[in-house]
C-alpha positions as CSV (number, residue, x, y, z in Angstrom):
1,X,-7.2,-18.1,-21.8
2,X,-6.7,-17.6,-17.8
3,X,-8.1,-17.7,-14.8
4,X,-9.0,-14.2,-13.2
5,X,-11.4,-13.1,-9.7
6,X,-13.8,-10.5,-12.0
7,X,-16.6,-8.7,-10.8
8,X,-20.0,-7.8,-12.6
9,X,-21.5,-6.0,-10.4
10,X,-20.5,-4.2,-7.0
11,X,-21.5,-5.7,-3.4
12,X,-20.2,-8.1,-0.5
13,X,-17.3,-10.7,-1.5
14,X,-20.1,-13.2,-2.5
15,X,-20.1,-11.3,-6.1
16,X,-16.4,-11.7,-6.6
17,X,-16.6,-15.1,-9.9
18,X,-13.7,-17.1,-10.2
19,X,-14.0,-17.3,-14.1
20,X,-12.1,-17.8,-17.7
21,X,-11.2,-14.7,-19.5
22,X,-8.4,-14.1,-22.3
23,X,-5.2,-13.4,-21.5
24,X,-4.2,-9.8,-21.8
25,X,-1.6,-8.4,-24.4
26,X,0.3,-6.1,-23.2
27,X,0.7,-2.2,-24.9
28,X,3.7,-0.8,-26.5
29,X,4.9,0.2,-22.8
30,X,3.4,-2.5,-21.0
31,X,4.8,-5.6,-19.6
32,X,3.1,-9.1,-19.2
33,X,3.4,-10.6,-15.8
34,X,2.6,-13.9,-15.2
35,X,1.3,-13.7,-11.6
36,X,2.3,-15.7,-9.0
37,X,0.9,-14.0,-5.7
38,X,-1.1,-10.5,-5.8
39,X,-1.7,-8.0,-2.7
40,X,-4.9,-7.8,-0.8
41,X,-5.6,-4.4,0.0
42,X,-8.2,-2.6,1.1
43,X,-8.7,-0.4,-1.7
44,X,-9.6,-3.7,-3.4
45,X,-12.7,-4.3,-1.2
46,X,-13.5,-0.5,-1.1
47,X,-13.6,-0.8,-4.9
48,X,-15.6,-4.1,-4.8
49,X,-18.2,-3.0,-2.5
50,X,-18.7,0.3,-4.6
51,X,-19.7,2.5,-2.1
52,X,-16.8,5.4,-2.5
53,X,-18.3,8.1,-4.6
54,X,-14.8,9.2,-5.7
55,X,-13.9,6.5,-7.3
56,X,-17.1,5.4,-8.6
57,X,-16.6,7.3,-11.8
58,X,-13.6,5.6,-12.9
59,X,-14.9,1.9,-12.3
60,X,-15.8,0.1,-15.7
61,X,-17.4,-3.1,-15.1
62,X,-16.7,-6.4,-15.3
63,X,-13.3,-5.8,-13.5
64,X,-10.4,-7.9,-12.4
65,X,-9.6,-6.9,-8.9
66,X,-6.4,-6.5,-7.7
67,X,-3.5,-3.8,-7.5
68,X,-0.1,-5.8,-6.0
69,X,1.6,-8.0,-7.9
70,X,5.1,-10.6,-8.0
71,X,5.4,-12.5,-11.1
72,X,7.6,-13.7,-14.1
73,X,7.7,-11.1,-17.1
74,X,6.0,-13.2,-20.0
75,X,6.6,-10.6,-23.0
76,X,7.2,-6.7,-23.3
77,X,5.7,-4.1,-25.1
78,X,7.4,-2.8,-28.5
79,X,8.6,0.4,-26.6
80,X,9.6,-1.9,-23.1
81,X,13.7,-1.3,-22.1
82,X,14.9,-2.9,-19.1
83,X,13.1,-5.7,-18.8
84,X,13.3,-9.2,-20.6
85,X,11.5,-12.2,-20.6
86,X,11.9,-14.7,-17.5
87,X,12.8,-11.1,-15.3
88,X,10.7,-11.9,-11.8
89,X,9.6,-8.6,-10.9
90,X,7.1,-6.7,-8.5
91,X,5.1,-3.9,-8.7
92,X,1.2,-1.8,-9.2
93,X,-1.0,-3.3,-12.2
94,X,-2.8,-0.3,-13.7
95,X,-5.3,1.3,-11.6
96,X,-7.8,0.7,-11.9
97,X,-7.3,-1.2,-15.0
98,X,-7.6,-5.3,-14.9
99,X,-5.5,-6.4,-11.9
100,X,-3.7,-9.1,-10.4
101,X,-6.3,-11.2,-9.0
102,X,-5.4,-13.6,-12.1
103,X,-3.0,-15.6,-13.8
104,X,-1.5,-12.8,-15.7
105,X,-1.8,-9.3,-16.2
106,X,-0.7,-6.5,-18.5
107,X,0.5,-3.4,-16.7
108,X,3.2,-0.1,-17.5
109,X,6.2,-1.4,-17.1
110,X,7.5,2.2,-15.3
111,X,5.0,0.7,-12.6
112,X,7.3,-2.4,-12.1
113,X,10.9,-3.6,-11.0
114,X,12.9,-6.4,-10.4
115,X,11.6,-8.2,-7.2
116,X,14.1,-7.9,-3.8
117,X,15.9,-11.2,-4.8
118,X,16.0,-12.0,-0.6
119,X,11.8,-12.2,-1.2
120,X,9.8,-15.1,-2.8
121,X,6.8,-13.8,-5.0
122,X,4.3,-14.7,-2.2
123,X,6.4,-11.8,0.4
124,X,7.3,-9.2,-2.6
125,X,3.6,-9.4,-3.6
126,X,3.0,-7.7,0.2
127,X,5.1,-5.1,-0.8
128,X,4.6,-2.7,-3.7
129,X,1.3,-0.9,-3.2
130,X,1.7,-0.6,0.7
131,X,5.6,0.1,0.3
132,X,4.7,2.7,-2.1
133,X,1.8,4.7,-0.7
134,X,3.7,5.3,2.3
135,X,7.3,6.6,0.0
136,X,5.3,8.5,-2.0
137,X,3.5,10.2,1.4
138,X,6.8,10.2,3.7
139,X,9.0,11.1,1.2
140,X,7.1,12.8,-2.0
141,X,4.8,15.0,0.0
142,X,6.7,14.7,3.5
143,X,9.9,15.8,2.4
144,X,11.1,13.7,5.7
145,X,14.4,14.1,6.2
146,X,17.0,12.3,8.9
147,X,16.9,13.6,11.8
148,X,13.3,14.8,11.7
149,X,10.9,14.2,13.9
150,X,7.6,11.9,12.4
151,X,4.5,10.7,13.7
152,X,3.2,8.0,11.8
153,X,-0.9,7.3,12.8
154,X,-1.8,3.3,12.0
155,X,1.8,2.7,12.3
156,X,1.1,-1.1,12.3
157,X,-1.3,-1.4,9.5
158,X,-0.1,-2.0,6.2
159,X,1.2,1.2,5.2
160,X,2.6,2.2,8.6
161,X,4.4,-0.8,9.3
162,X,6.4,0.2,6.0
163,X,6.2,3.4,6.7
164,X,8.0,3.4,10.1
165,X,11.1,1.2,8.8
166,X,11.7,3.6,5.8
167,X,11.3,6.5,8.1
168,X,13.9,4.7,10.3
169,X,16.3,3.4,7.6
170,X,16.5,7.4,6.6
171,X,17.5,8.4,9.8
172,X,13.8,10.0,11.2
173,X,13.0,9.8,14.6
174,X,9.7,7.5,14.9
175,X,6.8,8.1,17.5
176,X,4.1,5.5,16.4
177,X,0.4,4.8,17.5
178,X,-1.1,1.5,18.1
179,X,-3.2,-0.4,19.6
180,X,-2.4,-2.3,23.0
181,X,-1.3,-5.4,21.5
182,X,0.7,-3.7,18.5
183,X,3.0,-1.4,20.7
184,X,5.6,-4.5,20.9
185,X,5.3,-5.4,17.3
186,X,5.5,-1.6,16.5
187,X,9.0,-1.3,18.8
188,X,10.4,-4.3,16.8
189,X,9.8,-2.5,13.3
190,X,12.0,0.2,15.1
191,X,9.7,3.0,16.2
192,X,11.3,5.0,18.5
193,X,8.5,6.0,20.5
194,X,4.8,4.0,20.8
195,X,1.1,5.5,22.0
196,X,-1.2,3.0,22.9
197,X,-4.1,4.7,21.3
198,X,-6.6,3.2,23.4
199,X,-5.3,4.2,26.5
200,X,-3.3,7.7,25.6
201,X,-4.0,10.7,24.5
202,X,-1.7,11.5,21.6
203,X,-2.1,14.7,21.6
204,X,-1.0,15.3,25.2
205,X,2.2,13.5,24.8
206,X,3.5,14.4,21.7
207,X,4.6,18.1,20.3
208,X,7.0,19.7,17.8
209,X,7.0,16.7,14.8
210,X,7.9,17.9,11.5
211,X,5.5,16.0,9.8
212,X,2.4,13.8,10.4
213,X,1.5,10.7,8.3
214,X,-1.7,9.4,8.3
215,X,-1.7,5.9,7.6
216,X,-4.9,5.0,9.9
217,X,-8.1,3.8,8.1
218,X,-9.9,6.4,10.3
219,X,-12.0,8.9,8.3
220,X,-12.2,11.8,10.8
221,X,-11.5,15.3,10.6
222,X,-11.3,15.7,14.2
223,X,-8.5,13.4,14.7
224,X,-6.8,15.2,11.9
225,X,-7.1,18.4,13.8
226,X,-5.5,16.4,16.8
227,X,-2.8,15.4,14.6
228,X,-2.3,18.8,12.9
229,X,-2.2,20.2,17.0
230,X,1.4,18.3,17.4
231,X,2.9,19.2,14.6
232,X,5.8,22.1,15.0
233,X,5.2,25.8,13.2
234,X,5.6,25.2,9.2
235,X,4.9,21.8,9.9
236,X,3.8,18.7,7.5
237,X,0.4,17.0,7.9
238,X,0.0,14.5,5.0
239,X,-2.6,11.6,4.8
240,X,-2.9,8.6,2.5
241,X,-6.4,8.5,2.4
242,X,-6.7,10.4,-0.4
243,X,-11.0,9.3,-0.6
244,X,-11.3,11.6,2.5
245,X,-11.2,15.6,2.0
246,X,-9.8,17.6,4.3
247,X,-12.6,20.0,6.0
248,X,-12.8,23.9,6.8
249,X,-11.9,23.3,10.3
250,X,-8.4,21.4,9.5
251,X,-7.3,24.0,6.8
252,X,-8.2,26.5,9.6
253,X,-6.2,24.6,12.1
254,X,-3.7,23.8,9.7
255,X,-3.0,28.5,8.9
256,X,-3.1,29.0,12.3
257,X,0.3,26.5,12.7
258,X,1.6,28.3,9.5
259,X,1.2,24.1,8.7
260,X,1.0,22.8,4.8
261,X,-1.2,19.4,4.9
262,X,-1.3,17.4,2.0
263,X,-3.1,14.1,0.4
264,X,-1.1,12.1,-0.8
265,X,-2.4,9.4,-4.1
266,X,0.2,6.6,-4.5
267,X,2.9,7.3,-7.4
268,X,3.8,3.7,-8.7
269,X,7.4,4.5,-9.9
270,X,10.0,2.4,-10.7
271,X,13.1,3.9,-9.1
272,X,11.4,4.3,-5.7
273,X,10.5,0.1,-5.9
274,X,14.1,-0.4,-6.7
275,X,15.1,1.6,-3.8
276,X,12.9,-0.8,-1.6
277,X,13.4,-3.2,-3.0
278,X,17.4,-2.8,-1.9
279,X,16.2,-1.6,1.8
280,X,14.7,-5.2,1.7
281,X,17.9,-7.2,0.6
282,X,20.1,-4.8,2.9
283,X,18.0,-6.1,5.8
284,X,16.9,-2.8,6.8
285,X,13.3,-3.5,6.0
286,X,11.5,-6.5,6.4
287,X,7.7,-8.0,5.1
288,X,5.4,-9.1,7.5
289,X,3.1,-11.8,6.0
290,X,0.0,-12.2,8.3
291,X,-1.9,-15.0,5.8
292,X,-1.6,-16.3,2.4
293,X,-4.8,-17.2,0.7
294,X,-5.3,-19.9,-2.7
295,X,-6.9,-17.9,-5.6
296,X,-10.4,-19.5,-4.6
297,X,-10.6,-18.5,-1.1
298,X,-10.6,-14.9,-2.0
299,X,-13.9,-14.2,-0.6
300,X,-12.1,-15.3,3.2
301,X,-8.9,-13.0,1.9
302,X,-11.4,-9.9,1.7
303,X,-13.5,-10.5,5.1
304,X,-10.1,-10.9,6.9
305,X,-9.1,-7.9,5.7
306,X,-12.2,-6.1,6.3
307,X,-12.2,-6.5,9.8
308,X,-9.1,-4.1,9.6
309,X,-7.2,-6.3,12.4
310,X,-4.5,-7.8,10.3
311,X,-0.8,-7.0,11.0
312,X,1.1,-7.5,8.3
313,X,-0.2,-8.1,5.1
314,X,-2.6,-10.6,2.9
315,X,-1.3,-12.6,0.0
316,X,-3.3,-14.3,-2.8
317,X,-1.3,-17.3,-3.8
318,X,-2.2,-17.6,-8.2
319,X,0.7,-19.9,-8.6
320,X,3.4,-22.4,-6.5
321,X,7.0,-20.7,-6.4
322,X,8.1,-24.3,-8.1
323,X,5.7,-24.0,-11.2
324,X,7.8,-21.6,-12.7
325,X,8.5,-23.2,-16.1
């Protein structure tokens, strides 16, 4: 048996149990993590709150919540090469499978790697679903190149904050948007220029980028358009927020710039989590942990993050770094 943070029914943090459940075993190409710290995101409240119709379709309850996970591989699948027992790895529990929000979890082991060995499992639990939402839309959908020109919307949120130190460690040039007290935390990830959104216009100040990233948890089609309206001819809009379809307006916008714009789902993959996870131990990119959280305080974990104020990221802590045996 373990402990896990299930849900039975969908609604505010209060319906998020703290409860007993059997431990997982994993499938022929699954791995078993025993998890030490686990990601809060906010696709963990979206899901909890059930209000997306999008995803509401592929939501079985009861559920364990949770999609970010550092941990201790306990035992591998029949099929499982690369990975051994005692490996501390990081990476995206199925989705949206049983999560990390527990003491272990079964998950495809092409969704994991070795952890960045300069991390401990509270900071590489920050990383993977974040890290990788914003590869997969820079890089997968992006194409971003060195030398090109990007600008990254939300660029201090989760996503963004990762976003513009990979854009950076590849060479991009970086023109970020924050809010006022973000701009100096946004010039130490290494943007090279910042908008204070609440006081500029981006759109007046910025033309010619090869490719926008939305990373903002702003559902809007008009900003989009805004966005779309700085981007060079042949241009790249892509957005994370996959939830959020793109209207007649922006595909209009986006012909008359000759301008692909793309949504961009997160692709767990194991080679790009080793790749960041080597940014990481080269130095190149560092985790910004706003607030770690005990298992039981989840509840607190998911209003923080609600508020959509945190820089940096939220950590549930399921198990002290010295309780490894």
């Amino acid at each position: 048996m373990m402990k896990a943070i299930r849900i039975h029914e969908f609604g505010g943090p209060e319906v998020m149990k703290l409860e007993e459940v059997e431990r997982p075993v994993p499938a022929a190409d699954e791995i078993l993590v025993k998890v030490f710290a686990s990601g809060v995101n906010p696709v963990d409240w979206v899901i909890r709150n059930g209000a997306n119709e999008n995803l509401r379709p592929y939501l079985t309850l009861p559920m364990t919540l949770g999609w970010d996970a550092a941990g201790v591989v306990e035992e591998t699948g029949s099929e499982v090469t690369g990975f051994q027992k005692g490996d501390e790895v990081f990476g995206v529990p199925n989705f949206p499978g049983d999560g990390s929000y527990a003491e272990y979890c079964a998950a495809k082991a092409a969704q994991f790697a070795l952890k960045p060995k300069s991390l401990n499992f509270n900071e590489a639990a920050g990383v993977p679903l974040a890290a990788l939402t914003a590869w997969t839309g820079m890089f997968a959908h992006g194409k971003l190149r060195a030398g090109q020109r990007i600008l990254i919307q939300g660029a201090t949120d989760g996503v963004g904050s990762f976003a513009v130190q990979f854009a950076k460690a590849k060479g991009a040039y970086v023109i970020g948007i924050a809010s006022t007290n973000n701009l100096e935390y946004l010039k130490q990830l290494g943007a090279d220029e910042v908008i204070d959104y609440k006081t500029q216009q981006f759109e007046d100040l910025v033309h010619n980028v090869d490719v926008v990233l939305e990373a903002s948890p702003i559902r809007d089609n008009n900003e989009r358009i805004k966005a779309v309206s700085v981007l060079k001819e042949g241009g790249l809009f892509v957005s994370v927020n996959v939830d959020f379809p793109f209207n007649d307006e922006l595909t209009e916008a986006l012909a008359r710039k000759n301008a692909k714009g793309e949504q961009a789902p997160n692709q767990p993959r194991k080679e790009w989590l080793n790749e960041i996870a080597q940014l990481i131990d080269e130095g190149k990119v560092k985790v910004n942990i706003s607030k770690i959280y005990p298992l039981a305080q989840v509840a607190e974990a998911h209003r923080e993050s609600e508020t959509w104020h945190v820089r940096g990221k939220l950590v549930l802590e399921i198990k002290k770094e010295d309780e490894q045996v």
